[in-house]
Steps between C-alpha positions, in 0.01 A plus 500: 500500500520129555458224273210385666358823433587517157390180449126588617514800299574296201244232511189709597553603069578208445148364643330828408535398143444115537183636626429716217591226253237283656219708468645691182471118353132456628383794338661456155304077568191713554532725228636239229245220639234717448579627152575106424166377620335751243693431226461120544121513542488749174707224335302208631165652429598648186267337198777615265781347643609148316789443681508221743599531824771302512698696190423826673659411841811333295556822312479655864773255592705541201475890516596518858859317422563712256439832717716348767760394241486888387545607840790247587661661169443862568681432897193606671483133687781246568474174258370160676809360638217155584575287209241238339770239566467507904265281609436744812368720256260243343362398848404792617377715210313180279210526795468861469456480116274225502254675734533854384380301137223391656408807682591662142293281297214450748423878574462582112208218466361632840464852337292365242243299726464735772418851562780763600373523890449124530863429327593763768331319770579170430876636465472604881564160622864523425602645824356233680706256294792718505473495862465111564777424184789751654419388843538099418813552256711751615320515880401880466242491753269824529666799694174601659131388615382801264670321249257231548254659546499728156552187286193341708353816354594468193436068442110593616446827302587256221280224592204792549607654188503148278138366658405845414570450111196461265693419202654146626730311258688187624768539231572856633505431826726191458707654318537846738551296813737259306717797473468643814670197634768508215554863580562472892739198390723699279517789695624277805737297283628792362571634799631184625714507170645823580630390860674208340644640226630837656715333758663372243513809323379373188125702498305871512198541340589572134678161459188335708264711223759370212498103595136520579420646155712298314385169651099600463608575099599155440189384713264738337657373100355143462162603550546831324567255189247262535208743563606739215603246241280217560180634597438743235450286193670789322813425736668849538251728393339565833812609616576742218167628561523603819805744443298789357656890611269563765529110589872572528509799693283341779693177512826685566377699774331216611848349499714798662230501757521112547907534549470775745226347679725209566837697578303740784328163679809310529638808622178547727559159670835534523528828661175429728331209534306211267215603724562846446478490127159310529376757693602766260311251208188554742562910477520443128201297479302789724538742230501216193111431669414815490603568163316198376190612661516817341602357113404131494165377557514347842225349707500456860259495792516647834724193650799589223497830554553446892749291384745730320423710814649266748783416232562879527545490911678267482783676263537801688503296836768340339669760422490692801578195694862427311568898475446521926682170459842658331504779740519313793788331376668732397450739831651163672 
């Protein structure tokens, strides 16, 4: 057997399993994005609930460094060999925090203004931004037409799906597309992150998850304290309040949930694409919609509903396109 031989034999495993690990990590996005996106509008919506949003996502923050600092412990991942003193580290990864705040931050108050399918819809956009972000700062152009073509699909079955909406609020709306925009960012600066910082040896996901976590906890603290303590005239007690059992319970898994969610996209966009993952938020947001529908009162008219339609075409278009895509490549 020659090497050559031996060599071919050993990379078609080797790119069997990259190609697993991409699409294992889109499912798990799905599956965790999906389960998040309930939780968070059961949160948002919840009358109960005195919590602001701020403390909640801190506690997120706070509770996924101390899972990763249980993990790094236990020898299950390798500790961050990045280091708060470089200043390579601070360029790339302050960017990604700031934006994944916002998209953070932004999404929870877009919950509360706007239906479930119209969050969904609004949510959409993201490939589109995805697409024109990765292309202009790391000059990932689209590997297709089809490519083009589903997120044309999906931009206008959002349009449709928005004019469609007979429960308008500005707020909402603001707020949704706000973080559509802040999303597509941090998923191409992450991924821009992760080229920089891997050549260089000094990132993988878990210390890209433990920076990014750490740095939204200190953003998320100052207002944390001022909404809690100074806009209560009772200072603390809303806070105190809003840790009752079943209060607790929910905020935990809402937490878990919150950590994972974050671990599986960075791993998403890594592995795949920014534009990948966005697409996968669009699968998410198919079933999210029609969830809503079923649970939450929702009210749309003929336009919105051929809207999520075309959103829908465009996904699986997508999808076929990059999976026909991957086999040509790898056939060549």
């Amino acid at each position: 057997m020659t090497i050559e031989k031996m060599s071919s034999e050993s990379s078609e495993p080797c790119s069997a399993v990259q190609s697993d690990g991409g699409l294992a990590a889109a499912l798990a996005y799905i599956i965790t994005a999906i389960l998040m996106t309930m939780t968070n509008k059961s949160l948002a919506s919840s009358t109960t609930t005195t919590l602001s949003p701020e403390l909640i996502l801190f506690i997120e923050c706070i509770v996924t460094c101390l899972g990763l600092q249980m993990i790094y412990s236990l020898g299950l991942a390798n500790r961050p060999r990045a280091t708060l003193r470089m200043r390579v580290v601070w360029q790339s990864l302050v960017p990604v925090t700031l934006l994944k705040a916002g998209n953070m931050q932004l999404s929870f108050i877009a919950m509360k203004f706007t239906s479930l399918p119209i969050y969904n819809v609004l949510k959409r956009l993201t490939p589109l931004c995805a697409l024109i972000t990765d292309w202009t700062l790391r000059g990932q152009k689209p590997r297709t037409r089809g490519v083009v073509v589903a997120v044309g699909l999906l931009t206008f079955g959002s349009i449709c799906a928005g004019l469609g909406d007979l429960d308008f609020d500005p707020w909402g709306y603001a707020a949704a597309l706000t973080a559509t925009l802040c999303q597509s960012g941090y998923l191409v600066m992450a991924a821009r992150a992760r080229d920089r910082l891997e050549k260089a040896e000094l990132m993988d996901t878990t210390t890209l998850l433990y920076y990014t976590a750490l740095y939204n906890a200190t953003l998320f603290f100052g207002p944390v304290c001022l909404y809690e303590l100074l806009s209560s005239p009772f200072g603390g007690a809303t806070m105190a309040d809003g840790f009752r059992p079943e209060g607790v319970v929910k905020l935990l898994f809402y937490c878990v949930l919150g950590a994972l969610l974050n671990f599986v996209t960075f791993e998403c966009t890594t592995r795949n694409s920014p534009l990948t993952t966005g697409v996968c938020g669009n699968v998410k947001g198919a079933v999210t919609t029609i969830v809503g529908i079923v649970l939450y009162d929702s009210r749309l008219n003929v336009r919105g509903y051929t809207g999520l339609l075309l959103s829908a075409a465009g996904g699986i278009l997508y999808t076929l396109t990059t999976a026909k895509s991957k086999r040509k490549t790898k056939s060549n």
